[in-house]
C-alpha positions as semicolon CSV with decimal commas, in nm:
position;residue;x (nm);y (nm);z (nm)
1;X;9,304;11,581;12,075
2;X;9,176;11,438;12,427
3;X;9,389;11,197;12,573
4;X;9,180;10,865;12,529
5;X;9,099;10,967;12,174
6;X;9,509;11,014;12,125
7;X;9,540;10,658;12,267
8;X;9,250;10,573;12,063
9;X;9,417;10,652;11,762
10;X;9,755;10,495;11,841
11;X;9,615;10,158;11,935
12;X;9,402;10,182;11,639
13;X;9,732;10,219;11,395
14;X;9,883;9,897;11,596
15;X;9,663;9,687;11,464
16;X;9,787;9,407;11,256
17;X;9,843;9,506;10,909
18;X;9,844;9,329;10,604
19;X;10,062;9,475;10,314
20;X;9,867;9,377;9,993
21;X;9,813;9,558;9,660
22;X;9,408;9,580;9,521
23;X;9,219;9,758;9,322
24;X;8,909;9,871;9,461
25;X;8,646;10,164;9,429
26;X;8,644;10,494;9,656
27;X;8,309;10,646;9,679
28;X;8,313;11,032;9,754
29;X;8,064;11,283;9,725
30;X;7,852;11,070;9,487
31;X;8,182;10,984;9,259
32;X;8,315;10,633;9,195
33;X;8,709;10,638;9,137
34;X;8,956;10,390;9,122
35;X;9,200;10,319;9,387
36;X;9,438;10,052;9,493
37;X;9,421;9,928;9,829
38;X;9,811;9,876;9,988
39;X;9,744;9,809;10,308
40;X;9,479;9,683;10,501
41;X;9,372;9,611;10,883
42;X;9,049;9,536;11,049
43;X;8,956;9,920;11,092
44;X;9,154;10,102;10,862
45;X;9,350;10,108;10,506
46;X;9,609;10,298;10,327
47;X;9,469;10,318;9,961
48;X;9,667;10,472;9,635
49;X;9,469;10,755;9,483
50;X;9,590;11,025;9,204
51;X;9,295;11,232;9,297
52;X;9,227;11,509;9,615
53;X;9,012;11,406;9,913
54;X;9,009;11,640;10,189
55;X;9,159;11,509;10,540
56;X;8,793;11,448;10,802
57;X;8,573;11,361;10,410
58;X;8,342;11,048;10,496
59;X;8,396;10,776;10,237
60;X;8,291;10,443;10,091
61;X;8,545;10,171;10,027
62;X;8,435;9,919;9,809
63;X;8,607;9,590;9,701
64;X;8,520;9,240;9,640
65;X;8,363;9,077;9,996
66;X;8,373;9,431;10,149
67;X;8,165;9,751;10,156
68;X;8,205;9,977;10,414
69;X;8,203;10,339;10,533
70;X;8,476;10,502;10,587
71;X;8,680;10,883;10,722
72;X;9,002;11,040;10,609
73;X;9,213;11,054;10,860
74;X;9,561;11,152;10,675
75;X;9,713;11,224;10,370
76;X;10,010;11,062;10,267
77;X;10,254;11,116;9,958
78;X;10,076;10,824;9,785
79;X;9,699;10,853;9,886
80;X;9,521;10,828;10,234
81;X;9,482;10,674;10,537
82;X;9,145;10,570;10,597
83;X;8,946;10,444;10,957
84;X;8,709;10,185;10,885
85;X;8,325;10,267;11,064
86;X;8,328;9,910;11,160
87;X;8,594;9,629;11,166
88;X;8,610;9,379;10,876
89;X;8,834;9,074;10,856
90;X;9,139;9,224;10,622
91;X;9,275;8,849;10,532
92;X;8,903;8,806;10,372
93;X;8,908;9,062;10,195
94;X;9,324;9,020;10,064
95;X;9,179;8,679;9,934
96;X;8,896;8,761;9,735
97;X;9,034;9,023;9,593
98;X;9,327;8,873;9,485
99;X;9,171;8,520;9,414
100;X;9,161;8,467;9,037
101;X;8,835;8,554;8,822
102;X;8,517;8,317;8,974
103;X;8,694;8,224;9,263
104;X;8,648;8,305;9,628
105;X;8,891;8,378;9,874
């Protein structure tokens, strides 16, 4: 890996994290499974799967007040590591997701 891309990476897994514990939907290759999202930051997420997705696989997370592309960058005991195409705000998305029925977070 070049340099900046290295450095890249590493700021990129600095970013504030927010512990949190979601379920949400992982679209790949056409297929909707379920997931839990346990961590989240504004360009990536560690999400719980029980299911094989190959390391480099594009991705769609999908949750309440977020929908966004996303690429595998590791596999962990749990699940994955994914990088976000584009930032979101994580505390959003923690609230509505774990906001009661017909609220908003």
């Amino acid at each position: 890996m070049p340099r900046l891309a290295r450095k890249a990476a590493i700021d990129a897994r600095e970013a504030l994290r927010f512990p949190t514990y979601f379920p949400a939907i992982l679209a790949v290759d056409g297929k909707y499974r379920s997931i839990v999202v346990d961590d989240i930051s504004d360009h990536g997420a560690h999400v719980i799967a029980p299911f094989a997705v190959a390391v480099g696989s594009g991705v769609t997370l999908i949750a309440s007040a977020m929908r966004v592309r996303a690429t595998v960058v590791r596999s962990t005991p749990r699940g994955y590591g994914l990088r976000l195409d584009e930032p979101i705000q994580p505390l959003r998305v923690v609230r509505a997701n774990l906001a009661g029925p017909g609220q908003r977070g």
